[in-house]
N, C-alpha and C positions, 0 to 999 in steps of 0.2 A: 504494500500500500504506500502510495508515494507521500509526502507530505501536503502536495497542493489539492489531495481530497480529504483531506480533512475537515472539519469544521471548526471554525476560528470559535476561540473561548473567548468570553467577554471578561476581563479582568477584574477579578473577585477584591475586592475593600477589605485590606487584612485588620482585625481589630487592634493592632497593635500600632499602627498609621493613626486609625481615630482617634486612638486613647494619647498618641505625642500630639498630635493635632492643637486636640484640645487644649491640652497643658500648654502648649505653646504658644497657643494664642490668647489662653488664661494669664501668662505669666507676661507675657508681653503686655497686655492691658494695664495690669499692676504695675509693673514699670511703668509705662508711660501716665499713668495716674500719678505716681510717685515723683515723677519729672513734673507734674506741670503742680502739684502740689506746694503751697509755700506757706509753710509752718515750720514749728519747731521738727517737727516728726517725720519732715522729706528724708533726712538721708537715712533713716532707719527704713522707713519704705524702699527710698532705695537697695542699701544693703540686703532687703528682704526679697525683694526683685529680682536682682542680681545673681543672689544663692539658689532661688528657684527657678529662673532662668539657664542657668549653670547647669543643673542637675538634670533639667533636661533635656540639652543639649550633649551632655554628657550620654544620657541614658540611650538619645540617636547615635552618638559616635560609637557606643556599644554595639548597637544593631547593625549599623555600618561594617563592625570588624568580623559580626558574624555573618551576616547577609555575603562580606566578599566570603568568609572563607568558605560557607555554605557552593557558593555559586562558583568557588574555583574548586571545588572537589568533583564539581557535576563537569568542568572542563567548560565552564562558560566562560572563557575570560575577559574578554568585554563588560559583563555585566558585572563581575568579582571588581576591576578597577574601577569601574562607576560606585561599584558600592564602598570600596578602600578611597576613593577619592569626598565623595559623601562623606563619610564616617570622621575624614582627617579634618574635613573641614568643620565638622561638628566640636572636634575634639578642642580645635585651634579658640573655637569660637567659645569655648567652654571656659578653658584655661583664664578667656581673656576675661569672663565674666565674673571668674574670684577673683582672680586678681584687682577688680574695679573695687568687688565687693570689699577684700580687705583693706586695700588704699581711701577707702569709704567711709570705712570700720574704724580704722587711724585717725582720719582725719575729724571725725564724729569727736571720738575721746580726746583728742589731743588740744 
């Protein structure tokens, strides 16, 4: 049976996409609430934002590492780089979000 008789799958919404999703654009809200926020309690929002934000960009750079490794055992590897290039960029983006948060954190108490 060749490939081009096939029948095309409609690409299934894995629950694990929904569930970063959401947080994602939960966390992001709360940041940007925290940014335009001007009280005493902005950089604590911030730093709270920050951290949760953090964590789940973290928790994609995680799926990133597995999704490549998952998909370069299957010998995809097109898709294995997309998902290790995904994943690093999460990771990058992750890093830089403690890092706000403790220079945050610092500058709060100091």
């Amino acid at each position: 049976m060749s490939i081009a008789n096939e029948p095309r799958r409609s690409p299934r919404i894995n629950p694990t996409i929904v569930i970063a999703a959401i947080a994602l654009v939960g966390s992001g809200i709360f940041l940007l609430y925290g940014i335009t926020l001007r009280s005493k309690d902005q950089v604590p929002l911030l730093v709270t934002g920050a951290v949760v934000l953090g964590i789940v960009f973290a928790v994609l750079a995680v799926a990133g590492g597995i999704g490549a490794y998952r998909t370069a055992s299957e010998n995809r590897s097109g898709a294995a780089l997309v998902n290790a290039l995904g994943g690093g960029i999460a990771a990058i983006i992750s890093f830089g979000l403690f890092a706000f948060a403790i220079v945050m954190g610092l500058v709060w108490q100091g």
